[in-house]
BALOPA-420302 format. One record per residue (C-alpha): chain; x negated, y, z; residue in three letters; residue number from 1. Coordinates in Angstrom, 2 decimals, padded with zeros to 5 digits, m for minus. Example, Ala and Ser with C-alpha at 12.3 -4.5 7.8 and 13.67 -1.06 7.14 Angstrom:
2
A|m012.30|m004.50|007.80|ala|1
A|m013.67|m001.06|007.14|ser|2
END
This chain:
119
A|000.00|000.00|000.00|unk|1
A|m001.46|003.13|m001.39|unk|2
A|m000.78|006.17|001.03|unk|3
A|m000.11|009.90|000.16|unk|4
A|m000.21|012.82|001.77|unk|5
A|003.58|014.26|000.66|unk|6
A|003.56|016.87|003.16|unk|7
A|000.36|018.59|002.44|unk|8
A|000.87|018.47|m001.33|unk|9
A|004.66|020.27|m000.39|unk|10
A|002.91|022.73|001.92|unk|11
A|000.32|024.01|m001.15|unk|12
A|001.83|027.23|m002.38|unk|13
A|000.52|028.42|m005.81|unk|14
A|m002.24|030.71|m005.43|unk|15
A|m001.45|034.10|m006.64|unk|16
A|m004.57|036.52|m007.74|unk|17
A|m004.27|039.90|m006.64|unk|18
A|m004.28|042.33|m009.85|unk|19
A|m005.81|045.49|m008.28|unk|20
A|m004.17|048.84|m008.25|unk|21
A|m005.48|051.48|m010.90|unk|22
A|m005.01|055.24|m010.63|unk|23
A|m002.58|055.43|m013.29|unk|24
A|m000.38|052.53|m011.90|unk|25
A|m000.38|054.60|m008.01|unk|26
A|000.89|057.47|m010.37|unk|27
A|003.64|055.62|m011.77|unk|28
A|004.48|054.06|m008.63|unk|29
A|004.77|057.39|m007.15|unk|30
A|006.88|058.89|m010.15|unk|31
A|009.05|055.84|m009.81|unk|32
A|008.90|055.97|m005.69|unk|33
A|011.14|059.17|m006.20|unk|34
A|013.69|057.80|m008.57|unk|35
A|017.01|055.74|m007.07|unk|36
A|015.27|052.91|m008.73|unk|37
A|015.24|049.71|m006.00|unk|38
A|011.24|047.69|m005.53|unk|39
A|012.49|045.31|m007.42|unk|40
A|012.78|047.46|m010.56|unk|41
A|009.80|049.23|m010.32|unk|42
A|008.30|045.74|m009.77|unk|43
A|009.49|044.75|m012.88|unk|44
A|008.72|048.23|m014.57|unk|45
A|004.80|047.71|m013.23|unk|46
A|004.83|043.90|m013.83|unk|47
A|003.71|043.42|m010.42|unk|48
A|005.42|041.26|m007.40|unk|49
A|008.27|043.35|m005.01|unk|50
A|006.05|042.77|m002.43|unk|51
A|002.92|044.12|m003.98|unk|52
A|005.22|047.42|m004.88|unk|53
A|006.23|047.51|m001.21|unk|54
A|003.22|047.38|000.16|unk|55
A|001.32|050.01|m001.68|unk|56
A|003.79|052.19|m000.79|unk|57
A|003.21|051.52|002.51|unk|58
A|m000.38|051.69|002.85|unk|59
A|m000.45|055.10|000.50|unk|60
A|002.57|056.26|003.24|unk|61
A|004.77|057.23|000.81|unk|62
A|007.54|058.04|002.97|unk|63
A|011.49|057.44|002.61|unk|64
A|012.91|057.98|m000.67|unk|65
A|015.27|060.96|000.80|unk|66
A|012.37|062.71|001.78|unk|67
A|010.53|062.90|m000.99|unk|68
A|013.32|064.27|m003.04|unk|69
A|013.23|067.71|m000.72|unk|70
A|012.91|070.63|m002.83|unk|71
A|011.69|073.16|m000.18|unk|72
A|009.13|070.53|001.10|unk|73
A|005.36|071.22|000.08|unk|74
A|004.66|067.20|001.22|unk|75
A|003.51|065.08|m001.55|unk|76
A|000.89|063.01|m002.80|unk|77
A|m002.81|064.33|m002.51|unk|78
A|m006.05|062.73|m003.23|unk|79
A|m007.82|061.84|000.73|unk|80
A|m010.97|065.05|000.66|unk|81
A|m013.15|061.91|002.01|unk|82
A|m012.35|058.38|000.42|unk|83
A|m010.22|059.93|m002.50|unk|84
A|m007.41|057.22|m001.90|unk|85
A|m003.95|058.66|m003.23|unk|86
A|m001.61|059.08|000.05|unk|87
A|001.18|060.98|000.70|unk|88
A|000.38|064.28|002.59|unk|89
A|003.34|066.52|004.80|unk|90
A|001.28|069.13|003.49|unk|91
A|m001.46|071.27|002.92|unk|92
A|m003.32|070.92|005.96|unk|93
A|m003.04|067.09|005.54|unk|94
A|m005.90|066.34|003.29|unk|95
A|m007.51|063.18|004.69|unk|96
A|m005.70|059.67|004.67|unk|97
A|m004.61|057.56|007.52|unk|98
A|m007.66|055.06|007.51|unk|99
A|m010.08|057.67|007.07|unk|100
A|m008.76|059.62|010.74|unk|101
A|m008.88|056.37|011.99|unk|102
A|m012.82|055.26|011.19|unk|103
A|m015.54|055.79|013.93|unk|104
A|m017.35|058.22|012.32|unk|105
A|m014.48|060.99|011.98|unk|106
A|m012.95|060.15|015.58|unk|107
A|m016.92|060.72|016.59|unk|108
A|m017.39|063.68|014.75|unk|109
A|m020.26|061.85|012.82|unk|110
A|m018.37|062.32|009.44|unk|111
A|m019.57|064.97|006.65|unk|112
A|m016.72|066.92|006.95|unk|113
A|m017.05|067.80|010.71|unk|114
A|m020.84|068.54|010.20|unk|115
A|m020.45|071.00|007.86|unk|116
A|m017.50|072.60|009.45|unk|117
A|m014.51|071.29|007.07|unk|118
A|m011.19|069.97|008.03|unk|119
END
């Protein structure tokens, strides 16, 4: 009697390769971001997975739809002054992305930026 492992064989999920985001596909995500289109038809307009539109959005905070449709806001995307990763900014003043605040060298005042007196 020949045995097989059934279980492990049903536990193998296909392997999906990561396709990796290009400036000109964060742009359209963020034009589409701000249409009443749902993830999964921007997923399909990108030809990319829901999730992968999802989280992009996340990690570039773009925030909820409603918000970014405000006409007297001045909030919108801007290119991070240090790592030049599109996120969205509430403003002017907001020039440096999420992960960037958060490194060791800007909380310890190491960074460029705080050495030559910038933001």
């Amino acid at each position: 009697m020949v045995a097989t492992n059934s279980s492990a064989a049903a536990h193998t999920k296909a392997k999906t390769t990561s396709i990796r985001w290009s400036e000109t596909d964060v742009a359209k995500l963020i034009e589409l971001w701000s249409t009443n289109l749902s993830n999964a038809e921007i997923a399909k307009i990108l030809k990319r997975e829901e999730s992968a539109v999802a989280v992009k959005a996340s990690r570039i905070n773009l925030p909820r739809r409603k918000q970014m449709k405000s006409k007297d806001s001045k909030a919108r995307v801007r290119p991070c002054l240090r790592c030049q990763t599109p996120f969205y900014s509430g403003g002017p003043g907001n020039r440096f992305c999420d992960p960037c605040k958060d490194s060791s060298d800007w909380k310890n005042g190491n960074d460029h930026y705080s050495a030559v007196g910038g933001y």
